[in-house]
C-alpha positions as CSV (number, residue, x, y, z in Angstrom):
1,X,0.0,0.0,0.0
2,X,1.5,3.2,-0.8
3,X,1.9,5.9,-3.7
4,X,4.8,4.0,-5.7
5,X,3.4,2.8,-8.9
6,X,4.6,-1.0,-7.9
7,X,2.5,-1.2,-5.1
8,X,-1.3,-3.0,-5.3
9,X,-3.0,-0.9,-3.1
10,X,-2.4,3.1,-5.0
11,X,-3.1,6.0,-2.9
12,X,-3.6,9.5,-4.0
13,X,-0.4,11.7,-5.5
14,X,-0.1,13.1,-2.2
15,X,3.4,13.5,-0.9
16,X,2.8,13.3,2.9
17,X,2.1,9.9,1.8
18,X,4.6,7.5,1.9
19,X,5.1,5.5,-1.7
20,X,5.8,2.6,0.3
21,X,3.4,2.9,3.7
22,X,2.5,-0.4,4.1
23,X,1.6,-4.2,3.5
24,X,-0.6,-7.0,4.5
25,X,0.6,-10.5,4.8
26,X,-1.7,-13.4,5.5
27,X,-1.1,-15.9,8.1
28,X,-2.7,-19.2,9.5
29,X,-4.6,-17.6,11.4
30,X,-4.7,-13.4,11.0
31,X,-3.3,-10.9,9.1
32,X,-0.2,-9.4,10.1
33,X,0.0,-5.3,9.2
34,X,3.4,-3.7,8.9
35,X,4.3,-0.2,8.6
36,X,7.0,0.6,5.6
37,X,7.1,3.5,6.2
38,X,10.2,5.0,7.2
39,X,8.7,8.1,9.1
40,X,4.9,7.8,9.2
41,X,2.9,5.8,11.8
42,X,-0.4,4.1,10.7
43,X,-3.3,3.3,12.6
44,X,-5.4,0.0,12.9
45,X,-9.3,1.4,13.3
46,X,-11.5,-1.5,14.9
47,X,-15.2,-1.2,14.6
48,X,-15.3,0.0,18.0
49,X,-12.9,1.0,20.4
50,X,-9.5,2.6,20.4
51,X,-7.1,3.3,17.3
52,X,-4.0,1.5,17.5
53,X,-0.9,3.0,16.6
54,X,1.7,0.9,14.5
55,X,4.8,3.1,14.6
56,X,7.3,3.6,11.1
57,X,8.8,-0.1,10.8
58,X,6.8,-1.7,13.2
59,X,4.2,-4.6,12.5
60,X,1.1,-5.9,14.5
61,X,-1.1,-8.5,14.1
62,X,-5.0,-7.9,13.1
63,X,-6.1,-10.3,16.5
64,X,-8.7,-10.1,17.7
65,X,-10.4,-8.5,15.1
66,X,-11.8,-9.7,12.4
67,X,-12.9,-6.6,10.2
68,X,-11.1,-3.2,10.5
69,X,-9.3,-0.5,9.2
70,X,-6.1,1.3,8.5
71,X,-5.9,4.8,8.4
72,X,-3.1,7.0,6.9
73,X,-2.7,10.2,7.2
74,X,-2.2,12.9,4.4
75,X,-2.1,16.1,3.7
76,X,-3.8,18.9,5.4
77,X,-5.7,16.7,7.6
78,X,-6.6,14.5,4.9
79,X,-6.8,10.6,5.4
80,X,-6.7,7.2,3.4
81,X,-8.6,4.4,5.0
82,X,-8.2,0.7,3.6
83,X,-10.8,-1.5,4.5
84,X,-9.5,-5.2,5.6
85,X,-12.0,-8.1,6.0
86,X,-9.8,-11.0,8.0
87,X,-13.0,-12.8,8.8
88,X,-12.3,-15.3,6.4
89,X,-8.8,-16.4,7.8
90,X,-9.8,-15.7,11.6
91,X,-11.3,-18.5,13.5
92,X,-13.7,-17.2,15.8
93,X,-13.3,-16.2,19.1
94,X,-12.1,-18.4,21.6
95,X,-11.5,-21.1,18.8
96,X,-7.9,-20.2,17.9
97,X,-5.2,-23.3,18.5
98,X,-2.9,-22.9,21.6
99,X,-4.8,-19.9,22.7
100,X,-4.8,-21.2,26.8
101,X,-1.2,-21.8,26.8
102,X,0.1,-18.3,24.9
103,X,-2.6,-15.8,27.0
104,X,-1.0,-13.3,29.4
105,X,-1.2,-13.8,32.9
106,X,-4.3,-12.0,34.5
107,X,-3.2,-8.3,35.6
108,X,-6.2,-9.1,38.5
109,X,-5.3,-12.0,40.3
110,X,-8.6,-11.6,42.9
111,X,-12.0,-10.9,42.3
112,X,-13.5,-7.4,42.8
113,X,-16.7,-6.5,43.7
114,X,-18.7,-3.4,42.5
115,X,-21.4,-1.8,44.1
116,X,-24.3,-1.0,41.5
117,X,-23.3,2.9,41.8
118,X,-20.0,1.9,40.7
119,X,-20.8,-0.5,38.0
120,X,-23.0,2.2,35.9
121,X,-20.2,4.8,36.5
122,X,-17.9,2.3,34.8
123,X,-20.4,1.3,32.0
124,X,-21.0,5.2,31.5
125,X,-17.4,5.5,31.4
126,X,-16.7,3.1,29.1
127,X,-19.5,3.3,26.4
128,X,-18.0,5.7,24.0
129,X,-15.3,3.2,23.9
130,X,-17.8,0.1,23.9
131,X,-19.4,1.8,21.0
132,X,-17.8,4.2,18.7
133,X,-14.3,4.2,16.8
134,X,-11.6,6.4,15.7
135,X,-11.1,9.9,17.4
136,X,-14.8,9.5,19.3
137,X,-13.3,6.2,21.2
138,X,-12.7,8.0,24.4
139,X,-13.8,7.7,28.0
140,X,-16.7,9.6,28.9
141,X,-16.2,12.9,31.0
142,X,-17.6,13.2,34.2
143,X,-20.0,16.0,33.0
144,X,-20.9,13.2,30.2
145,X,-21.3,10.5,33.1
146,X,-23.1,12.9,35.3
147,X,-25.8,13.7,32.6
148,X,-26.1,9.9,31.1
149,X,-27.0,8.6,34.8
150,X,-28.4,11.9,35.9
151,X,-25.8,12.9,38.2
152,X,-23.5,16.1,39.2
153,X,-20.4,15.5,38.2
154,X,-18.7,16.0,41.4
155,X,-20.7,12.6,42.4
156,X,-19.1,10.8,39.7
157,X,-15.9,12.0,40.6
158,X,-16.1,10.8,44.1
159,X,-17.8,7.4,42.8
160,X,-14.6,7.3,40.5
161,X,-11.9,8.0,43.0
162,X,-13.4,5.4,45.5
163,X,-13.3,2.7,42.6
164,X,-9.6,4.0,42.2
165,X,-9.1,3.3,45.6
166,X,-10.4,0.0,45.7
167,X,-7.9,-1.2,42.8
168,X,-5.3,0.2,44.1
169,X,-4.3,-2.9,45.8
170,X,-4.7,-5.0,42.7
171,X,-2.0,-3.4,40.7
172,X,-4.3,-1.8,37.2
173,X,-1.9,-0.1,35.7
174,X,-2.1,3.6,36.2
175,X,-4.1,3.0,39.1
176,X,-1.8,2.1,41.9
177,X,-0.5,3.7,44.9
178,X,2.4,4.4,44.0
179,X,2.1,4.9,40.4
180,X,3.8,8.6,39.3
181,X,0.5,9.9,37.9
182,X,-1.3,8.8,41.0
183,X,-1.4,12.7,42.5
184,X,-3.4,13.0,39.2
185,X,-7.2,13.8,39.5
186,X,-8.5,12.3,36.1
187,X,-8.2,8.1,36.0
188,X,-10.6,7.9,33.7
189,X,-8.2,6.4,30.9
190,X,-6.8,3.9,33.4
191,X,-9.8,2.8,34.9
192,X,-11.5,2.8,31.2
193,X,-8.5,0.6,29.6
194,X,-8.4,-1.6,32.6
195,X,-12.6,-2.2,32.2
196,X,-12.7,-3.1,28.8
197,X,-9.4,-5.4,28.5
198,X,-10.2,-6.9,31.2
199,X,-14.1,-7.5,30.4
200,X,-15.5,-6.0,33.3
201,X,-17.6,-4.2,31.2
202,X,-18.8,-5.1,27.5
203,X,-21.3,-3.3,25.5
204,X,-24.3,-5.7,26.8
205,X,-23.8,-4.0,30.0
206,X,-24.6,-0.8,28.6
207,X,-28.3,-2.2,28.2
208,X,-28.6,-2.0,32.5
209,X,-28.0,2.0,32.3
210,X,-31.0,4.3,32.9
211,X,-31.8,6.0,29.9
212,X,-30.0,9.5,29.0
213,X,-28.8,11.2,26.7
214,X,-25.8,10.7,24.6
215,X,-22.6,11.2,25.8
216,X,-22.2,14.1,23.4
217,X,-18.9,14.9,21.3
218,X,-17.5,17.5,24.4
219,X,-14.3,15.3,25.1
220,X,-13.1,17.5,27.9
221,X,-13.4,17.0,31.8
């Protein structure tokens, strides 16, 4: 994929654009995306959730999705998206050979129990991530919170540093006592990565929220 001529995938005569920026190889299993680019990142767009950076000769693979896609950037703002449908060489999940004995170690190693305050908090929290893509994949603010559940925002705050204290002791990245950024104010990244990787929330728990409004497109706190 790039603007040289010898490439299968032509973009645009645009000369932010690399003329080799990248290439897709199939495996068993996935497709594995690599960045050719010497000085450009690229960025793998799932469905929903956050974008994923592949930095200039760096390569990822397309687990766990099955459909997404990869986003260039041009000039001026302008972008090049190529569309990738994997679904054909990805088994579905949970299905994929030796999956047990390759997955990371749980970064929870006890369970933890949320109160129903703090479970619709989280759910609020996380939806924009549980549901949209690209740029509008970010954690909800606690203005955004406050008005989905019908709430001040000073309430979610405190909801939201109690949860932070309660997982302090379980070592969530970003979340523990004596992690540099925690005399920070605003865990909301932290507690929203740790929620979704970890499936404490999914988007089915989004159906147990009270109904409200949309979390809007005002990203800051």
């Amino acid at each position: 994929m790039g603007r040289s001529r010898a490439c299968d995938v032509r973009f645009p005569d645009d000369e932010h654009l690399s003329r080799r920026a990248g290439s897709l190889l199939v495996l068993n299993d996935c497709v594995l995306i690599r960045n050719d680019s010497r000085h450009k990142p690229l960025v793998i767009r799932p469905p929903a959730g956050e974008d994923r950076v592949v930095e200039p000769g760096a390569a990822t693979t397309s687990l766990p999705f099955t459909v997404f896609s990869i986003v260039f950037a041009g000039h001026g703002g302008s972008t090049v998206t190529v569309r990738v449908d994997a679904r054909s060489v990805t088994p579905p999940s949970g299905h994929r050979p030796g999956e047990a004995a390759t997955r990371a170690p749980e970064t929870v190693t006890s369970p933890i129990a949320l109160t129903r305050a703090q479970r619709n908090v989280i759910s609020a929290l996380c939806e924009p991530l549980l549901v949209r893509a690209g740029p509008q994949a970010v954690p909800a603010t606690y203005a955004q919170i406050g008005r989905r559940l019908g709430r001040r925002p000073q309430y979610i705050r405190n909801v939201v540093k109690s949860l932070r204290e309660s997982l302090a002791g379980h070592g969530v990245p970003g979340l523990t006592m004596d992690d540099e950024d925690a005399a920070h104010d605003d865990f909301r990244w932290a507690l929203a990565r740790w929620a979704v990787r970890s499936a404490v929330v999914s988007a089915e728990d989004l159906h147990d929220l009270p109904p409200g409004p949309d979390t809007g497109d005002d990203h800051g706190r």
